[in-house]
Jmol script that loads the backbone (N, CA, C; Angstrom):
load data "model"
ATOM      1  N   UNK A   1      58.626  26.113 -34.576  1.00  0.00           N
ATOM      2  CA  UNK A   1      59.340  25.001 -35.168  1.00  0.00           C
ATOM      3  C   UNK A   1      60.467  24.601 -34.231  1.00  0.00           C
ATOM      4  N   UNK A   2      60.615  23.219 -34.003  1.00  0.00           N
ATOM      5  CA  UNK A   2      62.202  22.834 -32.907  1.00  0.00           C
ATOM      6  C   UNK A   2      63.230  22.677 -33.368  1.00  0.00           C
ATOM      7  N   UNK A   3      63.781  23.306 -33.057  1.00  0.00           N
ATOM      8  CA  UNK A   3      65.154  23.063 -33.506  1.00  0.00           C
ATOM      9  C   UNK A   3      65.501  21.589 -34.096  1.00  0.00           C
ATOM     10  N   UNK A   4      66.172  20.993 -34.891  1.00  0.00           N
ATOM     11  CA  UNK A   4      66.516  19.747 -34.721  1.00  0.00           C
ATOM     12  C   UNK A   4      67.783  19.144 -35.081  1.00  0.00           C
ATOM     13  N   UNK A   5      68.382  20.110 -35.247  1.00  0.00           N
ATOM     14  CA  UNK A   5      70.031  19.745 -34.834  1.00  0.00           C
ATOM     15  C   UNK A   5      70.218  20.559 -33.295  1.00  0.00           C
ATOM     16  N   UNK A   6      70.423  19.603 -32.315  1.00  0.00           N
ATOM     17  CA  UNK A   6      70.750  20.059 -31.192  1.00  0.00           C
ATOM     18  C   UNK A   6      72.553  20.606 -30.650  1.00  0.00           C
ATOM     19  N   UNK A   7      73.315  20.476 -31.692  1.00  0.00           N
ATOM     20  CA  UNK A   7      74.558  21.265 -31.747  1.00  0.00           C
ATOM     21  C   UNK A   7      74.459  22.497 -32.294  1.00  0.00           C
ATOM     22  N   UNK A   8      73.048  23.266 -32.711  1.00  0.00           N
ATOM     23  CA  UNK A   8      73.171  24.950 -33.011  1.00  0.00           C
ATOM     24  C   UNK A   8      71.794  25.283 -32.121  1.00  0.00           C
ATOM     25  N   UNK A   9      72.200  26.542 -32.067  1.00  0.00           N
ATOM     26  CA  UNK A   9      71.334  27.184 -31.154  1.00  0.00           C
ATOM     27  C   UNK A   9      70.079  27.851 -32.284  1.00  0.00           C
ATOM     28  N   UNK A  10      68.865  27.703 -31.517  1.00  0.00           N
ATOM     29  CA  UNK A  10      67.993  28.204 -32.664  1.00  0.00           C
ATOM     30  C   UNK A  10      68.057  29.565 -32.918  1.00  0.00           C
ATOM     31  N   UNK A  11      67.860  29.933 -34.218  1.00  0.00           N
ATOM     32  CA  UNK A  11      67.714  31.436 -34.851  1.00  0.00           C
ATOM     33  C   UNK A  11      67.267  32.871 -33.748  1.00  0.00           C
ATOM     34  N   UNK A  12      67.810  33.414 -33.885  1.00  0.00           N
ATOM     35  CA  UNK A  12      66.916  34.928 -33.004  1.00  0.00           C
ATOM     36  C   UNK A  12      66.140  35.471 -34.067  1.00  0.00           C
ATOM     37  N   UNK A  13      65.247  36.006 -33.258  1.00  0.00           N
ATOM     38  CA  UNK A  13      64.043  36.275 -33.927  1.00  0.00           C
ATOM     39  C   UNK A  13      63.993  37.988 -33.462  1.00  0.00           C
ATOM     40  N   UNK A  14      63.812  38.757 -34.521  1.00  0.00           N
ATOM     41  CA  UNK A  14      63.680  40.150 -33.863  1.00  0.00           C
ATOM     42  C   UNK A  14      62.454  40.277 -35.001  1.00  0.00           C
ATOM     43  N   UNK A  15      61.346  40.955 -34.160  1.00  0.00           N
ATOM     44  CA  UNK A  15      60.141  41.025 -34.390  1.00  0.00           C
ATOM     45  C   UNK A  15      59.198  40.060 -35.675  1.00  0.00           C
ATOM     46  N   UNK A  16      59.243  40.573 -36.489  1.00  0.00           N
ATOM     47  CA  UNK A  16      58.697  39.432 -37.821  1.00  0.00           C
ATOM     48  C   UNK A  16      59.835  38.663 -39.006  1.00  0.00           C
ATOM     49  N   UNK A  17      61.219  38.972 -38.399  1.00  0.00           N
ATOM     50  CA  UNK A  17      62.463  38.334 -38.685  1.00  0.00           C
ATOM     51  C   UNK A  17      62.861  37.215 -37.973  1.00  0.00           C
ATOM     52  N   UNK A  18      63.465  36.450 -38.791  1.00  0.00           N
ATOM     53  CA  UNK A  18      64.625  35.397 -38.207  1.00  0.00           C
ATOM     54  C   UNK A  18      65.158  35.661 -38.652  1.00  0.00           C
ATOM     55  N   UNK A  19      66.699  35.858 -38.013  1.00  0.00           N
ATOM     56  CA  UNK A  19      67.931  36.511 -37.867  1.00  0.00           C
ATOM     57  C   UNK A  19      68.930  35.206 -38.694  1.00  0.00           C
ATOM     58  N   UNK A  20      68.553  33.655 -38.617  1.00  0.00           N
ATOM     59  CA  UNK A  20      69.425  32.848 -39.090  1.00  0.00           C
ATOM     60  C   UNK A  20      70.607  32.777 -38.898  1.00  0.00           C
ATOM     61  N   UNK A  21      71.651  32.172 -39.323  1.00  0.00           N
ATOM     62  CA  UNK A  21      72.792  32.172 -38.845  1.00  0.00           C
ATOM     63  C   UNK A  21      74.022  33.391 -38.931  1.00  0.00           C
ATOM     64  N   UNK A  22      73.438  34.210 -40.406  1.00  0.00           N
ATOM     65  CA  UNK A  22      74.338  35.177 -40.371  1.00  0.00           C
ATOM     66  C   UNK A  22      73.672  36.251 -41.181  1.00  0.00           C
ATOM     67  N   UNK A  23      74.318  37.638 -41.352  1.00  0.00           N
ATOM     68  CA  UNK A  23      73.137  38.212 -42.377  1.00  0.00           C
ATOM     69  C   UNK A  23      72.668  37.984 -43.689  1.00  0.00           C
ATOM     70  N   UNK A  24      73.015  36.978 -44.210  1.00  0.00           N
ATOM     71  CA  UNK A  24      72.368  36.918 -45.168  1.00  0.00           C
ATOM     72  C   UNK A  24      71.076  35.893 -45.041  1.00  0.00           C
ATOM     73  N   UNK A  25      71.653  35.481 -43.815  1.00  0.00           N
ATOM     74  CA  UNK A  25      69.933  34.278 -44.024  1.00  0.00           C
ATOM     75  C   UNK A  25      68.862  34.796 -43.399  1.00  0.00           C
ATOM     76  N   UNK A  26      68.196  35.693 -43.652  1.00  0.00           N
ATOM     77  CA  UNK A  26      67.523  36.778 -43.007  1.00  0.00           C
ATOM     78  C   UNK A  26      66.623  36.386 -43.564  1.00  0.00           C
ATOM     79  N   UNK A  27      64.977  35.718 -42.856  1.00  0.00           N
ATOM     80  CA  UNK A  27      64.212  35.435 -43.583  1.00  0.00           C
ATOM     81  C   UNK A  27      63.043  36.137 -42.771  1.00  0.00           C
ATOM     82  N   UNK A  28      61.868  36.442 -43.305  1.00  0.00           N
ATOM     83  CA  UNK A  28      60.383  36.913 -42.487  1.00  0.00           C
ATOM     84  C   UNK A  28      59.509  35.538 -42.071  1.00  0.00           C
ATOM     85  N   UNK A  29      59.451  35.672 -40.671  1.00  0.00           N
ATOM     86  CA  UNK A  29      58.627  34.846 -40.480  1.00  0.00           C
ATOM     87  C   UNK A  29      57.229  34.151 -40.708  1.00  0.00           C
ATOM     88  N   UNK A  30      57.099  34.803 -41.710  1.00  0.00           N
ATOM     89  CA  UNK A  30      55.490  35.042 -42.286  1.00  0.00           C
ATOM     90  C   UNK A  30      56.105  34.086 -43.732  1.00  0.00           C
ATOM     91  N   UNK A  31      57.259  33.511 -44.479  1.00  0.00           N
ATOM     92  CA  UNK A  31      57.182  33.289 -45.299  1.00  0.00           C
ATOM     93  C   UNK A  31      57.165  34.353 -46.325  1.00  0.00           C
ATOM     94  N   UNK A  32      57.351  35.809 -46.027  1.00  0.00           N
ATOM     95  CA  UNK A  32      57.105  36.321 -47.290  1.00  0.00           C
ATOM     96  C   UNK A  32      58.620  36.701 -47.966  1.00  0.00           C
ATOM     97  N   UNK A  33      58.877  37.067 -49.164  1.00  0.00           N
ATOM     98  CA  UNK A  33      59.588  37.675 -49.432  1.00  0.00           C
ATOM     99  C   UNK A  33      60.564  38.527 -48.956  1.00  0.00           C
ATOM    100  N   UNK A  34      61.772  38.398 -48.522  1.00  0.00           N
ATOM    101  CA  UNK A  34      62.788  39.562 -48.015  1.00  0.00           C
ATOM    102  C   UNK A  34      63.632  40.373 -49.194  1.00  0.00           C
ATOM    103  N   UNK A  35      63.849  41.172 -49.093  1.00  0.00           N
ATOM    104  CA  UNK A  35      65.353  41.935 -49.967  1.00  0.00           C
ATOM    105  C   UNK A  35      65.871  42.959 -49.031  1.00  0.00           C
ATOM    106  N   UNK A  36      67.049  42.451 -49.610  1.00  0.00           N
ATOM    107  CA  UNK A  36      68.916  43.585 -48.771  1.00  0.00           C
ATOM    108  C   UNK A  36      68.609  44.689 -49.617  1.00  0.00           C
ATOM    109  N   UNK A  37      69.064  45.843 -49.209  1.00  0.00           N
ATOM    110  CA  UNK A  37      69.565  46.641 -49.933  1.00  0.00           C
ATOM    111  C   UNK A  37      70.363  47.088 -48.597  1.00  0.00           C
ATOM    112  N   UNK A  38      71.058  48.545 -49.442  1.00  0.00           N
ATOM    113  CA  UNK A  38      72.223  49.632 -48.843  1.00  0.00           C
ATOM    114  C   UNK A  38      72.159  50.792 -49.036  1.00  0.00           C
ATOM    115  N   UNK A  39      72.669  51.585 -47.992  1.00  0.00           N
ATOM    116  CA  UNK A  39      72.291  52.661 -47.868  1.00  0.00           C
ATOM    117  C   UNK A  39      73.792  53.351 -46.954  1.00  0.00           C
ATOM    118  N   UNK A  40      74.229  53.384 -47.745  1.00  0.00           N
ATOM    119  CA  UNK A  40      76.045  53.392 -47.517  1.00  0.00           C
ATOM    120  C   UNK A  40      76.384  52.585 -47.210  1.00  0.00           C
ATOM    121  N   UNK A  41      77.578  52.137 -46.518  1.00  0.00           N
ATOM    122  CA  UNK A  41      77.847  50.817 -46.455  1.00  0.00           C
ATOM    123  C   UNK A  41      76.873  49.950 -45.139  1.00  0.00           C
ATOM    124  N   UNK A  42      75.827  50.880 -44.811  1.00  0.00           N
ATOM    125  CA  UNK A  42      74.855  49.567 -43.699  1.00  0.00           C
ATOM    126  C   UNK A  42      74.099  49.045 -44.849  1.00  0.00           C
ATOM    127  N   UNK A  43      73.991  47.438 -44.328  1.00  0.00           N
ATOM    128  CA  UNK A  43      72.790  46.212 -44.727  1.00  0.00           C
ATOM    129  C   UNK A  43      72.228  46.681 -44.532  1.00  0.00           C
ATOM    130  N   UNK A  44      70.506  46.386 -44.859  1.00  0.00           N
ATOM    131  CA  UNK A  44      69.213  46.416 -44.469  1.00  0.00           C
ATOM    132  C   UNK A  44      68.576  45.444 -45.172  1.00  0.00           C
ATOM    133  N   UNK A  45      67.636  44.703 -44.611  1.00  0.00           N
ATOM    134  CA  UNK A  45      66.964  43.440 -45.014  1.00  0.00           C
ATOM    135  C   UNK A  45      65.221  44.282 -44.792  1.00  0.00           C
ATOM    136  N   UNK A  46      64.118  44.538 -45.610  1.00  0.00           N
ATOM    137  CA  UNK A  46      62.651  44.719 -45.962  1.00  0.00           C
ATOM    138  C   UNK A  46      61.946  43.914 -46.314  1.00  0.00           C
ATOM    139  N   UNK A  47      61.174  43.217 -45.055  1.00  0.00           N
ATOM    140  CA  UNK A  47      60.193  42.405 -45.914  1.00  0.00           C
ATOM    141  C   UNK A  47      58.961  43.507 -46.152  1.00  0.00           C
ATOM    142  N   UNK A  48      58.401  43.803 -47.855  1.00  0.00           N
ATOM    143  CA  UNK A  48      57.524  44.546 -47.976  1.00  0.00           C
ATOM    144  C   UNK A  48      55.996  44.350 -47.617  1.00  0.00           C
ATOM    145  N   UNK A  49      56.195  42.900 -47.171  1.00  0.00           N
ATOM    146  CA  UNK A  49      54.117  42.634 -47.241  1.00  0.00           C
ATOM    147  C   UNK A  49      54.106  43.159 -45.287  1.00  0.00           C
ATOM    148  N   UNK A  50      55.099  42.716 -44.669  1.00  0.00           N
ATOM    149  CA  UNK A  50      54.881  43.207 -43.571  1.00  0.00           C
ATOM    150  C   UNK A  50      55.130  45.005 -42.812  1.00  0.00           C
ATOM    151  N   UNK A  51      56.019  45.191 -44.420  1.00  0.00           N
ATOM    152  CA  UNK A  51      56.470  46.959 -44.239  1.00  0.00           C
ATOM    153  C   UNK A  51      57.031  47.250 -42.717  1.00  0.00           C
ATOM    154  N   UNK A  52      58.386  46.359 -42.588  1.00  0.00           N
ATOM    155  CA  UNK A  52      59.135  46.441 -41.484  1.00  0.00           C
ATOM    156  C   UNK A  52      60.618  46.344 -42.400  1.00  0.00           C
ATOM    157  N   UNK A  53      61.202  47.235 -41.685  1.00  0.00           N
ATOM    158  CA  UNK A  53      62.938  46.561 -42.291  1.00  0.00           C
ATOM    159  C   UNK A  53      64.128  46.271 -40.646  1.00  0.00           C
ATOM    160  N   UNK A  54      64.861  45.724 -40.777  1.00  0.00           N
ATOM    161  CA  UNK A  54      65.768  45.885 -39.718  1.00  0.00           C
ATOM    162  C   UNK A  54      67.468  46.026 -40.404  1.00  0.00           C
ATOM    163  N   UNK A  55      68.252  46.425 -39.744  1.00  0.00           N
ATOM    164  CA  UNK A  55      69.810  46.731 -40.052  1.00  0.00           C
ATOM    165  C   UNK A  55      70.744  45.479 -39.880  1.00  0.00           C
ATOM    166  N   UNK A  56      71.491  45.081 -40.917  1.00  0.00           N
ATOM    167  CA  UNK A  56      72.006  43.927 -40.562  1.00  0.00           C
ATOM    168  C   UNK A  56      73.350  43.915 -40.590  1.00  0.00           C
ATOM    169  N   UNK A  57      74.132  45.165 -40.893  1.00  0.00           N
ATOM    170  CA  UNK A  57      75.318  45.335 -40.319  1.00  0.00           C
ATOM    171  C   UNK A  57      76.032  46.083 -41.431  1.00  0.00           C
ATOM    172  N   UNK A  58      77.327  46.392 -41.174  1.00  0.00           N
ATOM    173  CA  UNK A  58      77.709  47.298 -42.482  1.00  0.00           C
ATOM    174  C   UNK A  58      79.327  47.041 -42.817  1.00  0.00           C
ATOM    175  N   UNK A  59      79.171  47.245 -44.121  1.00  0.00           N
ATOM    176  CA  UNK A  59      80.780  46.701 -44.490  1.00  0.00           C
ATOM    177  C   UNK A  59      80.885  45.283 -44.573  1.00  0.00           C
ATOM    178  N   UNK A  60      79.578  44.454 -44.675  1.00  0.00           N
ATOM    179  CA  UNK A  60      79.945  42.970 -44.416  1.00  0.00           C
ATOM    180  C   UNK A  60      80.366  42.506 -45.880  1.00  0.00           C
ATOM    181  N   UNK A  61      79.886  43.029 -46.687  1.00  0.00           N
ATOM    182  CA  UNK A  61      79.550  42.737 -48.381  1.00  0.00           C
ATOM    183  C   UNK A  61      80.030  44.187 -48.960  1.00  0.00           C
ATOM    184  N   UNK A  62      80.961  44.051 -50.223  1.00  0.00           N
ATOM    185  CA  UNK A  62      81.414  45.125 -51.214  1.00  0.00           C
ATOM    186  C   UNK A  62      80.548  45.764 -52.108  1.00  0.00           C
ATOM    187  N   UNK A  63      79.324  45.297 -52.150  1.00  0.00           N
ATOM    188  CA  UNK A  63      78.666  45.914 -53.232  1.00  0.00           C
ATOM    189  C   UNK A  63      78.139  47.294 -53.398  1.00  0.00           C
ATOM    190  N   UNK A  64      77.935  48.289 -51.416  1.00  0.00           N
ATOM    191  CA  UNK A  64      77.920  49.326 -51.528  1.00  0.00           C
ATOM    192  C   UNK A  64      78.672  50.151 -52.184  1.00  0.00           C
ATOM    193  N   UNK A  65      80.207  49.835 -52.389  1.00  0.00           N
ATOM    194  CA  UNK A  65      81.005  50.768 -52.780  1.00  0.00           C
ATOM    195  C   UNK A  65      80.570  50.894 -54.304  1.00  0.00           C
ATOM    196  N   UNK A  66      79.969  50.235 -55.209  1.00  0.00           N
ATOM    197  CA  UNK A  66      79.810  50.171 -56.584  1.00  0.00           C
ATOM    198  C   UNK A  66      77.752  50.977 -56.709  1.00  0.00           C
ATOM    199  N   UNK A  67      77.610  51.484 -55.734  1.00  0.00           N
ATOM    200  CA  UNK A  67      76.516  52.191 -55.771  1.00  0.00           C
ATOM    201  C   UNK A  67      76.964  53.814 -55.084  1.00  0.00           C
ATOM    202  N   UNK A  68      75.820  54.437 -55.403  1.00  0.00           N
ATOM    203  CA  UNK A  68      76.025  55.862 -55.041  1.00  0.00           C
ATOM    204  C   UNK A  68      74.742  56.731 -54.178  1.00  0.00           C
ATOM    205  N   UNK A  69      75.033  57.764 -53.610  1.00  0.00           N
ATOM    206  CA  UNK A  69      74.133  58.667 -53.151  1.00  0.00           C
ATOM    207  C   UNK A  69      72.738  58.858 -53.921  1.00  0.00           C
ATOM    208  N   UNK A  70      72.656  58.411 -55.139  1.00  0.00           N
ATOM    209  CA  UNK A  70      71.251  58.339 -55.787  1.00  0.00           C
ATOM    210  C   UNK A  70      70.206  57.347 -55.078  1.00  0.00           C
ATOM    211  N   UNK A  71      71.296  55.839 -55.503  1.00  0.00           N
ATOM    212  CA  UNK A  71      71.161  54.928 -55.366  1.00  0.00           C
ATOM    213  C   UNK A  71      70.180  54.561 -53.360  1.00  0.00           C
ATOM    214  N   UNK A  72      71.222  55.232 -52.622  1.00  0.00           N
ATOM    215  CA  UNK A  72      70.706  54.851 -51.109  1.00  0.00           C
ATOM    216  C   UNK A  72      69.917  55.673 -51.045  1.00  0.00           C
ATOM    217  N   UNK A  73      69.302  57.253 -51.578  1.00  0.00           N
ATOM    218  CA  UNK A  73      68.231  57.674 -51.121  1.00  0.00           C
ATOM    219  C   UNK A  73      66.977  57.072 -51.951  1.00  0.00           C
ATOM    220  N   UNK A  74      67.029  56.222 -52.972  1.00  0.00           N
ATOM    221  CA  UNK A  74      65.691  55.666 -53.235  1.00  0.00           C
ATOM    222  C   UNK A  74      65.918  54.597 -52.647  1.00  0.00           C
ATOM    223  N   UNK A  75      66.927  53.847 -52.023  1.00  0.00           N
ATOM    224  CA  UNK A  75      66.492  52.839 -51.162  1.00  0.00           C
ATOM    225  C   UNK A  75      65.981  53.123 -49.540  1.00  0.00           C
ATOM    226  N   UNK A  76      66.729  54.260 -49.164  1.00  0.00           N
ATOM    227  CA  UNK A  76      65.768  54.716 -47.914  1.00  0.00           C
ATOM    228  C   UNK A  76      64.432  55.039 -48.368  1.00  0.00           C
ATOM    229  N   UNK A  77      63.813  55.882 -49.533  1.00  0.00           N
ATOM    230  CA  UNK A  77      63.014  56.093 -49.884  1.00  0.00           C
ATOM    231  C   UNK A  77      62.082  55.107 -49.811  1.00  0.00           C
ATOM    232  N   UNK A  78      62.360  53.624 -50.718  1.00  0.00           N
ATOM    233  CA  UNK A  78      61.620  52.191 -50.871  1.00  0.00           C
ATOM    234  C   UNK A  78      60.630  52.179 -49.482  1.00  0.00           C
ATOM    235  N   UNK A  79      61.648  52.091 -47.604  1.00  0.00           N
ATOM    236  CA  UNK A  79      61.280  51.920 -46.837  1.00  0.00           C
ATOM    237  C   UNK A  79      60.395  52.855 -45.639  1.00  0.00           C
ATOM    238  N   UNK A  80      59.916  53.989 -47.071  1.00  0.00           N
ATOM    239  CA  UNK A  80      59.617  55.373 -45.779  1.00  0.00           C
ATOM    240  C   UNK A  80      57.948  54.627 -45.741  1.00  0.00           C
ATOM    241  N   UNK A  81      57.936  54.769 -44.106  1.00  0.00           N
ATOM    242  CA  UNK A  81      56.429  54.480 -43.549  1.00  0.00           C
ATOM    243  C   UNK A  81      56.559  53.377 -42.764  1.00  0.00           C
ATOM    244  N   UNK A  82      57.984  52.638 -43.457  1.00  0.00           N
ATOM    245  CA  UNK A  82      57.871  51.120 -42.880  1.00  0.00           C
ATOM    246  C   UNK A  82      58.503  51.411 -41.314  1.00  0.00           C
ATOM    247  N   UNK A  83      57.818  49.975 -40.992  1.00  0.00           N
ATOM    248  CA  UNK A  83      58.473  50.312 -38.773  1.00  0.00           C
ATOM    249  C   UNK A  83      59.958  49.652 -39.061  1.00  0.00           C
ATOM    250  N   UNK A  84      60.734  50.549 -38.410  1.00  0.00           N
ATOM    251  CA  UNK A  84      62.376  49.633 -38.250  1.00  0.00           C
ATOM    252  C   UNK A  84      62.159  49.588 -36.978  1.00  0.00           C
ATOM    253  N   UNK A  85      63.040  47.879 -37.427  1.00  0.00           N
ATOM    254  CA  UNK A  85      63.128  47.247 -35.845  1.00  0.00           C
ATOM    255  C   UNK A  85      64.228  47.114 -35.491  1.00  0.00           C
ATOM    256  N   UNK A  86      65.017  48.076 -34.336  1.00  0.00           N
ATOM    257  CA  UNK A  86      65.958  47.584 -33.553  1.00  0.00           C
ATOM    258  C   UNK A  86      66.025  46.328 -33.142  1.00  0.00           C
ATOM    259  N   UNK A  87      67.471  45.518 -33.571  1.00  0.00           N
ATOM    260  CA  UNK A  87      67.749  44.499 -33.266  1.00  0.00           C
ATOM    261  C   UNK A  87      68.441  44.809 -31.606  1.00  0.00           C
ATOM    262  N   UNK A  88      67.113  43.986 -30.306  1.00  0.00           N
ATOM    263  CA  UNK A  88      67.339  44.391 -29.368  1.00  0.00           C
ATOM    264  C   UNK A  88      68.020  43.070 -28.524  1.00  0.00           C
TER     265      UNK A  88
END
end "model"
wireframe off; spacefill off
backbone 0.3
color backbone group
C-alpha cells in the first residue's frame, strides 16, 4: 500500500506486524486480529491466527500495575509455541 500523506514516513513493519505510529496502533498485516497484553510492566501485542507476538515497550500504559503475577503467567502462557519477533 503507498503511503499517501507524503509528510509521514510509512509504518515499519517487523515481520507479520505494522508497527504504526506508536504502540498502540499495532496491527497484523494479514488483517487479522491483534491483542496487548502484560507481563509486568512490558507491552506485548499477539496476533493469534499467525501465533507470533512482538514487545512493544514497557511502562508506556498503567494498567500493569492493577494486574498481578497470576495474571502475566497466563498471559506468557496464552503465547507459549508462538515465534517472538525481535523488533530489529
Amino acid at each position: 500500500m503507498k503511503n499517501s500523506n507524503p509528510t509521514t514516513a510509512p509504518a515499519e513493519r517487523n515481520g507479520n506486524f505494522d508497527m504504526g505510529e506508536c504502540f498502540c496502533d499495532v496491527r497484523c498485516v494479514h488483517g487479522h486480529e491483534v491483542r496487548m497484553f502484560n507481563i509486568g510492566r512490558g507491552h506485548f501485542v499477539a496476533c493469534d491466527k499467525c501465533r507470533t507476538y512482538i514487545f512493544v515497550g514497557a511502562n508506556l500504559k498503567s494498567d500493569w500495575r492493577q494486574e498481578n503475577k497470576d495474571i502475566w503467567h497466563k498471559n506468557s502462557d496464552s503465547v507459549r509455541g508462538y515465534k517472538f519477533l525481535e523488533f530489529v
